[in-house]
PLY file of the C-alpha trace (Angstrom):
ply
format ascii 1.0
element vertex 247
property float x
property float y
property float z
element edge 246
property int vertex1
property int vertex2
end_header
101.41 84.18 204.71
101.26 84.82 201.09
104.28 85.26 199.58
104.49 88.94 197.69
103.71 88.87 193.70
104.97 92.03 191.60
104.92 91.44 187.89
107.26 92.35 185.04
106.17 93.72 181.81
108.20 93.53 178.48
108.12 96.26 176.44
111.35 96.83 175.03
111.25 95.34 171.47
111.13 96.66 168.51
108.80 95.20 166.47
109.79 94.81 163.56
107.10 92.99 161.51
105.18 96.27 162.88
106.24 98.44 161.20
106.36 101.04 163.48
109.16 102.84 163.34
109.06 106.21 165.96
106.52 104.54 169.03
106.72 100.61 170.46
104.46 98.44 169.13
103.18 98.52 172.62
101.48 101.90 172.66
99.52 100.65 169.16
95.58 101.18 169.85
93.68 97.97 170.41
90.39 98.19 171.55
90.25 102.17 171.75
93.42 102.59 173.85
97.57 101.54 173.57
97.24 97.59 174.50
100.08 98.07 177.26
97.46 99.63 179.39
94.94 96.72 178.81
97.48 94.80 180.53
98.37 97.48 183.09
95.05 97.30 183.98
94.55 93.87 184.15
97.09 94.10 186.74
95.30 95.93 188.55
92.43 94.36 188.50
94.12 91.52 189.57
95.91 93.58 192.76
99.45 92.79 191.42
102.25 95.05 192.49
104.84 96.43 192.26
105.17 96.38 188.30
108.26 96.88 186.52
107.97 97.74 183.08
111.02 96.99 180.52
111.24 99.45 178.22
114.22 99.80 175.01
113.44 100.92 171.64
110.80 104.19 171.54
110.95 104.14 175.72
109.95 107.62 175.94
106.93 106.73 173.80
105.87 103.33 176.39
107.09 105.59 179.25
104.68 108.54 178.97
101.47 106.46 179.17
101.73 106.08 183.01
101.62 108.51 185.91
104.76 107.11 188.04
102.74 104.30 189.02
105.05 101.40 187.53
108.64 100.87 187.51
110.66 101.26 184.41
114.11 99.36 183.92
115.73 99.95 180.81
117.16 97.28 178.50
119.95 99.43 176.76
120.73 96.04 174.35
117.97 94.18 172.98
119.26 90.65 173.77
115.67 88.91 174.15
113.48 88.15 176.45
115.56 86.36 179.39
118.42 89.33 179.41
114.90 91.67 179.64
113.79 89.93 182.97
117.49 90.17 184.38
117.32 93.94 184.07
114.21 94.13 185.44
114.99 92.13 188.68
117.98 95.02 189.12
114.88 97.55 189.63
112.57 95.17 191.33
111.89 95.26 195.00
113.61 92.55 197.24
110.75 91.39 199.03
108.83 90.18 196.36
108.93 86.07 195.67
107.16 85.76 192.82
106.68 87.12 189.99
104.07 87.06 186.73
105.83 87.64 183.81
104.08 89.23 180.31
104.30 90.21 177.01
103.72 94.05 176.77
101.18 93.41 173.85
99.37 90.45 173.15
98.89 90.14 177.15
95.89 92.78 176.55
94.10 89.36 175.49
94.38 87.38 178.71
91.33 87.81 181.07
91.87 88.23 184.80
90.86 84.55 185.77
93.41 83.21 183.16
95.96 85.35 185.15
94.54 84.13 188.52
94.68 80.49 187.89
98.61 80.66 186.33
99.37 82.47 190.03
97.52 79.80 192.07
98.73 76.72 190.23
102.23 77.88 190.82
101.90 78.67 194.28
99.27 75.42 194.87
102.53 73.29 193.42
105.24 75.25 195.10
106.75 75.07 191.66
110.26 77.61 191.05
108.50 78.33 187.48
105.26 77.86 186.05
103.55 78.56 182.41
101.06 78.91 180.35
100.20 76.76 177.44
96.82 76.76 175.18
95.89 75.02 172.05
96.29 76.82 168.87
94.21 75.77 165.80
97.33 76.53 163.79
100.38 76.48 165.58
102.64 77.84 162.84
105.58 79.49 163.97
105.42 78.84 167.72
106.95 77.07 170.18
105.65 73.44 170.27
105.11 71.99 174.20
106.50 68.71 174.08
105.35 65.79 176.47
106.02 62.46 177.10
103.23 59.61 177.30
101.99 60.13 180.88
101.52 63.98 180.14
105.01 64.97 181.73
106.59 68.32 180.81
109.41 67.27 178.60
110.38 71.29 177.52
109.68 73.56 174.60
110.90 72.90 171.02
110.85 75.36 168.48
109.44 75.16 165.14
112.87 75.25 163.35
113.98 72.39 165.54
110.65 70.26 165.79
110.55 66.95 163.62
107.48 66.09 161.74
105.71 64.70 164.48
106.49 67.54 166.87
104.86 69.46 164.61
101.83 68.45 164.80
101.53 69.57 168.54
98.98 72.06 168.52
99.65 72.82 172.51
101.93 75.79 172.45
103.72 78.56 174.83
102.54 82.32 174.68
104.84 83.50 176.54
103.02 83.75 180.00
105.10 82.99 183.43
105.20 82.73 186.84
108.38 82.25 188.61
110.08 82.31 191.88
112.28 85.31 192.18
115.01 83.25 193.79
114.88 80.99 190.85
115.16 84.13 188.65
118.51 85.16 190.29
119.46 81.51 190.16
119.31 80.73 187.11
118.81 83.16 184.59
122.90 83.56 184.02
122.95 79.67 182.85
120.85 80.83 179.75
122.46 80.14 176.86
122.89 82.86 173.59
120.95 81.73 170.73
123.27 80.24 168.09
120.91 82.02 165.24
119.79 85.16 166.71
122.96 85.90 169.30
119.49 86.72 171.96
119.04 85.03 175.46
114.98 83.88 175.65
113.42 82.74 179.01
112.38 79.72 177.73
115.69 78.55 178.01
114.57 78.10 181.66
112.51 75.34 181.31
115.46 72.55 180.38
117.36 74.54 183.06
115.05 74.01 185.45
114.33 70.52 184.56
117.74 69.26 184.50
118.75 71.00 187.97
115.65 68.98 189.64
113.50 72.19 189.97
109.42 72.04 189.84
108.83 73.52 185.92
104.77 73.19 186.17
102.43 74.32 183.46
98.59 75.88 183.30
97.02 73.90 180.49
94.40 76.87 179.75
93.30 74.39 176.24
91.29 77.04 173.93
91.34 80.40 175.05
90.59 84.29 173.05
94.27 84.95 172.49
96.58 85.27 169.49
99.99 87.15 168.99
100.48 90.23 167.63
103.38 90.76 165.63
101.70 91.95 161.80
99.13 94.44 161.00
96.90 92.05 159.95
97.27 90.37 163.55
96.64 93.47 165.31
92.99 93.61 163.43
92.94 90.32 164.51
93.22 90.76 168.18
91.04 94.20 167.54
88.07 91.43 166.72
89.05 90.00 170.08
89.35 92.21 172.41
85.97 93.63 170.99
84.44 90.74 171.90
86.18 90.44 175.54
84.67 94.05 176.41
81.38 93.26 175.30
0 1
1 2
2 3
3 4
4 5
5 6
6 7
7 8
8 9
9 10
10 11
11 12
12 13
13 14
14 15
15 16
16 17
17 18
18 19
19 20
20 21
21 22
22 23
23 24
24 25
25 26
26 27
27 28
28 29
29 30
30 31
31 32
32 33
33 34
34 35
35 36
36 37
37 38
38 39
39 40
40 41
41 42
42 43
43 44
44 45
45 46
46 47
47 48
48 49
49 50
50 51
51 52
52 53
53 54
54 55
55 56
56 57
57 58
58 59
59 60
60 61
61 62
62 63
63 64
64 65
65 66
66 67
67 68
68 69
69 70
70 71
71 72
72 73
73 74
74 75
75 76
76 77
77 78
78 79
79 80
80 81
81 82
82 83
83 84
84 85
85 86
86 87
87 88
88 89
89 90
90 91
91 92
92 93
93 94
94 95
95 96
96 97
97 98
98 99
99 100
100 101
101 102
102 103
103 104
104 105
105 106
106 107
107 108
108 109
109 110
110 111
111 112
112 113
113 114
114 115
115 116
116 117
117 118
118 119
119 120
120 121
121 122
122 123
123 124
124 125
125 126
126 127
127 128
128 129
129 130
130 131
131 132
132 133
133 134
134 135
135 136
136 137
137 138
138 139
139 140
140 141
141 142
142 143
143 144
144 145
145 146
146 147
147 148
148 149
149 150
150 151
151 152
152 153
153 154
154 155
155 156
156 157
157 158
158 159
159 160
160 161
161 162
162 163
163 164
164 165
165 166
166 167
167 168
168 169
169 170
170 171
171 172
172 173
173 174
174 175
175 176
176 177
177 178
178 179
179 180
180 181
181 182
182 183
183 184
184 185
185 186
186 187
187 188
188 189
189 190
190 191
191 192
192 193
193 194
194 195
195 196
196 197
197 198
198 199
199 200
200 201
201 202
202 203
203 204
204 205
205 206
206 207
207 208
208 209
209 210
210 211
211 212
212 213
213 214
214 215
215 216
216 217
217 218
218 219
219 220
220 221
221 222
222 223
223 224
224 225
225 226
226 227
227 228
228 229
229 230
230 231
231 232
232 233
233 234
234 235
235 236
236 237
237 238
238 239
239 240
240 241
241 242
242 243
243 244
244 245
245 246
């Protein structure tokens, strides 16, 4: 029997290189409607449920797109993205055993196969947490995936912290997960608080689950249609994109 997938949606930032001050950068048009519903749909399409939506700054403006057929948990502080997923495991139900994890914006981007083959090489590999990586032409300002000869996971390293030769890794993390619930509720307390930002962030999970012996696998997607979208200018970006995806 398959074990039961619900998925949790972030959506609580605020968004700050946005711009937008009174609505989450969430509910922004992209491609003719707000891009949380591209990935609400995408859900969908992909039969994933239940979905619990994390909402924080401008909730009321994320929570009136949807008809009571998602889950909101609130995240009253804004303590990143690993403190997000612990308040949404409060609200989400106890039978499910996995769970995809996404960004509430630039997940719009991912197509449903994408999706589908992140779910089955976690559950193929019986792995406690799985992720997506792609290739970036220029992987300024993201999380570098670091390997070691043989192709072994060997965790995430952030810009700031990469040396000269880490930087030149063009394989990176968007911030696109599948992970055992039980390894959720396992876990997620060992994260540590950022010494520069004072957040918790789910990748912290990786080295945690590395160190403890867990199964940390990855989806190697290489070159895919997908950028973030933090700026303006990288919301006309994605517009380009997503145009393109629906065509």
């Amino acid at each position: 029997m398959k074990e039961k997938l619900g998925a949790i949606v972030l959506a609580a930032g605020k968004g700050s290189r946005m711009e937008s001050k009174k609505v989450n950068k969430v509910t922004l048009p992209l491609g003719g409607k707000p891009m949380i519903l591209h990935t609400a749909g995408l859900l969908r399409e992909a039969d994933i449920s239940p979905i619990v939506v994390v909402i924080g700054f401008a909730k009321d403006s994320v929570r009136g797109l949807f008809n009571g057929d998602v889950i909101f948990a609130e995240q009253r502080k804004r303590l990143g993205t690993a403190h997000a997923v612990a308040s949404a495991l409060k609200e989400l139900p106890q039978d499910v055993e996995d769970v995809l994890i996404l960004q509430g914006d630039d997940s719009a981007l991912y197509s449903k196969e994408v999706i589908e083959r992140l779910i089955k090489q976690h559950r193929n590999t019986n792995a406690s947490f799985t992720f997506l990586t792609i290739d970036v032409e220029d992987p300024t300002g993201l999380g570098r995936i670091v390997r070691n000869e043989s192709g072994d996971l060997q965790g995430i390293v952030e810009e700031k912290d990469a040396n000269l030769d880490q930087r030149q890794i063009h394989e990176i993390n968007p911030a696109c997960y599948v992970a055992s619930t039980a390894f959720l509720r396992k876990y997620l307390k060992d994260v540590k608080k950022s010494s520069v930002t004072g957040e918790y962030y789910l990748t912290g999970l990786i080295d945690i689950g590395i160190k403890a012996g867990e199964k940390v696998e990855t989806l190697r997607a290489g070159t895919i249609a997908w950028r973030g979208v933090n700026t303006k200018q990288e919301l006309e970006e994605a517009e380009k994109l997503i145009s393109h995806k629906n065509s």
